[in-house]
N, C-alpha and C positions, 0 to 999 in steps of 0.2 A: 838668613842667619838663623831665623825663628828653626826653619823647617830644618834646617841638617841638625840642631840641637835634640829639636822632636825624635828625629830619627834615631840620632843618636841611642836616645833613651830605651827606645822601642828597641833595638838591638840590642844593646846589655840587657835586659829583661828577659829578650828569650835565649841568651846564650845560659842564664842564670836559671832557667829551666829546666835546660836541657840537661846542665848537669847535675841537680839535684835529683836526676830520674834513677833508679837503680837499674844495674847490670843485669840481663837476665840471661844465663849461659845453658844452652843445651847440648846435653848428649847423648850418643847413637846407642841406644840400646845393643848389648852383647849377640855377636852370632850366634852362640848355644841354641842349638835347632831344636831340644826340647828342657821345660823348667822341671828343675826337682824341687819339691820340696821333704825336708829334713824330718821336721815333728813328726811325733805320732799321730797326734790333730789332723795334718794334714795328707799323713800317710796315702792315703787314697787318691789322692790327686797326683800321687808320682806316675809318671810315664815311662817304656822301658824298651828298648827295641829286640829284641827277638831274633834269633839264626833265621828267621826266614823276611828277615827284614818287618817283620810285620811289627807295628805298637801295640805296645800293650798297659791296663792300668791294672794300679796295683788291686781293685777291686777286681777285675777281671781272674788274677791272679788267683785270690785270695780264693774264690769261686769254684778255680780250676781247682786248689787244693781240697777243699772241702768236696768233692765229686769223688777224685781219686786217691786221697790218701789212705782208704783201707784197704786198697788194692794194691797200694804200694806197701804197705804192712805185711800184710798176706806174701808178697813175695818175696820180702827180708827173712820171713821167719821161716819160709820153705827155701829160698835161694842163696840165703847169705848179703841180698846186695841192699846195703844202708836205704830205707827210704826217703831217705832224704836226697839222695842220690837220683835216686830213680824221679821224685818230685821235680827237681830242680832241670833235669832232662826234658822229661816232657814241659817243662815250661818253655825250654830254650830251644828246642827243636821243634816245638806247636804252636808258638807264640800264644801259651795257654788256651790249645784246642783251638783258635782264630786262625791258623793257618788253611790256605790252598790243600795243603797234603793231609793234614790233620782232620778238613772237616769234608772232603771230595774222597779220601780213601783210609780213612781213621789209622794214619800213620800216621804215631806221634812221637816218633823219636827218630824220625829219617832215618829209616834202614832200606836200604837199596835192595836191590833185587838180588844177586849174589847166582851163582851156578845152582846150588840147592835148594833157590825157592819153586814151589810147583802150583802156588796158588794164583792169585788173581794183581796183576800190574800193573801200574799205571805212568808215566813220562812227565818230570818235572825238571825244569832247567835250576841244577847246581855248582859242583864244580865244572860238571861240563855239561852242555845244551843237552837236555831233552832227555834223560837220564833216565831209566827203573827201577821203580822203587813197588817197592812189597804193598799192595791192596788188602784191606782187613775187611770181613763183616761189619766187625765193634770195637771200639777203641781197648776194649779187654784183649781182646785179641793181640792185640800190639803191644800191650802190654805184658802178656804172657812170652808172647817172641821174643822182645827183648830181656825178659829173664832168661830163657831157654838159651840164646844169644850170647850172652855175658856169661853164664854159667857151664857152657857146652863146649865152646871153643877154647883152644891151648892160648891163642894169644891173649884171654883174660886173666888165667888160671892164677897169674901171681898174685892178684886183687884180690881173692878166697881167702891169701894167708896173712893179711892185715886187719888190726885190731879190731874188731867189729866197733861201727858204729863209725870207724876213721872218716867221716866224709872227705879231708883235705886231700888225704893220701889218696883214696878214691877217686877224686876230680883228676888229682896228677897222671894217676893210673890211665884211666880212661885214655888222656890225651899221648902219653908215651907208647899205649899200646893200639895207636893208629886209629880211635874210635873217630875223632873229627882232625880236620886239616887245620880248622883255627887256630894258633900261637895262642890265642889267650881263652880257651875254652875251659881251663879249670879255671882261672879266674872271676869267668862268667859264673859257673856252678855256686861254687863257695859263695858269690855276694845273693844269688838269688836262696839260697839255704840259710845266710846271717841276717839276712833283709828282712827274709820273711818266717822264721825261726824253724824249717824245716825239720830241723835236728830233732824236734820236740819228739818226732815220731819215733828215729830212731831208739829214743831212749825210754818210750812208751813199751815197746818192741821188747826192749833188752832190761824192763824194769829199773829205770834209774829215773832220779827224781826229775822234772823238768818244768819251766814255767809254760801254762797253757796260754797259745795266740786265741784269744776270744772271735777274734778276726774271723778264723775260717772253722767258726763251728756251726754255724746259720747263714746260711745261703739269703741275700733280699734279693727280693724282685729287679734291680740294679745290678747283677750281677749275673750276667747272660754267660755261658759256658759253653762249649761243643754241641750239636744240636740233639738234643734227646730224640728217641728213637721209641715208635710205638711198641715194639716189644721191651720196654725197660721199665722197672719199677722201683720206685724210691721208698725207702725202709722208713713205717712209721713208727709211732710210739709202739710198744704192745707186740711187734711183730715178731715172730720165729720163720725158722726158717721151715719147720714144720707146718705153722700157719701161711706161709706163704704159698708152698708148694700142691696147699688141699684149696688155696684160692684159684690156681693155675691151674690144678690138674698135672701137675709137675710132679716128679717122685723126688725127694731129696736130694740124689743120689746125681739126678742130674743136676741139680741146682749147683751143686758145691762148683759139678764137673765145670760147664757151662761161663763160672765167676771166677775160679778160681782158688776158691775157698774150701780149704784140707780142714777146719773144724768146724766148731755149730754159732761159732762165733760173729754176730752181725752188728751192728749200729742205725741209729738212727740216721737219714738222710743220706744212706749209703744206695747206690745205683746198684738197683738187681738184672740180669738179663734176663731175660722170661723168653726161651723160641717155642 
């Protein structure tokens, strides 16, 4: 009798255990294949996927801008086409310069071969296997074609007669007048121009007041880009393009030809060609 009372006891004590324990309830972290973060704090750590499937971070990004945004300048104000446009492109079709096509044949805006190219080609699987796409010396170079490209052909021509500076309209343009197959390719434009304030340029361009992204005006050592190339030279403090061209051995003349560049107009941190 002693003992089943014993027992007794010893079982109400641990039933009175068990449920004084708390609940501890877990759950499966969300599929979302990559995290954003919102803040500008954390701005950097956003990740973004790119027409060529490839990631990218917004440091990355930021990098790419600060490389080629005077070259996209320079073509707004000879070409008409918003550079913010032309930025937001080369992000989305280079996965900011990290792509296969971008850094194997400095095509950065996936323009395929077409009947009237006579340069140098190369084969990359898009919408369909193993494809031809345009070969460039220098990422200048593709950048020049694709102005030449948008500004040359009839199927752009209605995009010249919109507000300067339109980027929206421009994104829709693009996609209405056959430039990608993707359904949501202005869409992609337009958030990678708000994201990253692309606009700024435009309106640098067209003299209208703008807030500057501090973000892409100093390139750090954490922010790897397209692979530089031993004939390029980066614009320091102090520098003309007169002083550039008596460093080289270069006549002006070809310098402008060579970049791109119709004035005497250069910046710091800007990428020079030198051949």
């Amino acid at each position: 009798m002693y003992k089943k009372i014993l027992l007794l006891i010893v079982i109400l004590t641990l039933i009175g255990c068990n449920t004084s324990k708390s609940v501890i309830v877990t759950t499966k972290a969300g599929n979302s294949k990559y995290k954003k973060t919102t803040s500008a704090a954390n701005k950097k750590n956003e990740t973004t996927q790119s027409a060529s499937k490839t990631v990218v971070t917004s440091d990355l990004i930021n990098g790419y801008v600060f490389h080629y945004k005077d070259i996209a300048m320079s073509n707004m104000r000879n070409y008409g086409i918003p550079a913010s446009i032309i930025l937001a492109q080369g992000i989305l079709e280079s996965a900011a310069g990290q792509s296969k096509l971008a850094s194997t044949a400095n095509n950065h805006f996936g323009i395929k071969c077409y009947k009237d190219w006579k340069g140098e080609t190369t084969n990359h699987d898009d919408d369909a296997i193993q494809e031809c796409f345009r070969k460039y010396k220098t990422p200048q170079e593709s950048y020049q074609d694709h102005a030449d490209i948008l500004s040359k052909r009839t199927r752009y021509a209605t995009l010249f007669s919109l507000k300067k500076g339109d980027y929206k309209a421009w994104a829709k343009g693009l996609k209405a007048a056959g430039y990608a197959t993707d359904p949501n390719y202005p869409e992609k434009l337009i958030n990678y121009i708000e994201r990253y304030h692309l606009d700024q340029y435009d309106n640098l361009v067209l003299g209208k007041d703008y807030v500057l992204d501090k973000s892409q005006n100093a390139p750090t050592s954490t922010r790897p880009v397209a692979s530089r190339q031993a004939n390029q030279y980066e614009v320091q403090k102090g520098d003309t393009l007169y002083s550039i061209s008596k460093k080289f051995n270069i006549s002006i003349e070809e310098l402008k030809r060579q970049n791109n560049i119709f004035d005497n107009a250069i910046s710091i941190g800007q990428t020079i060609l030198i051949k």
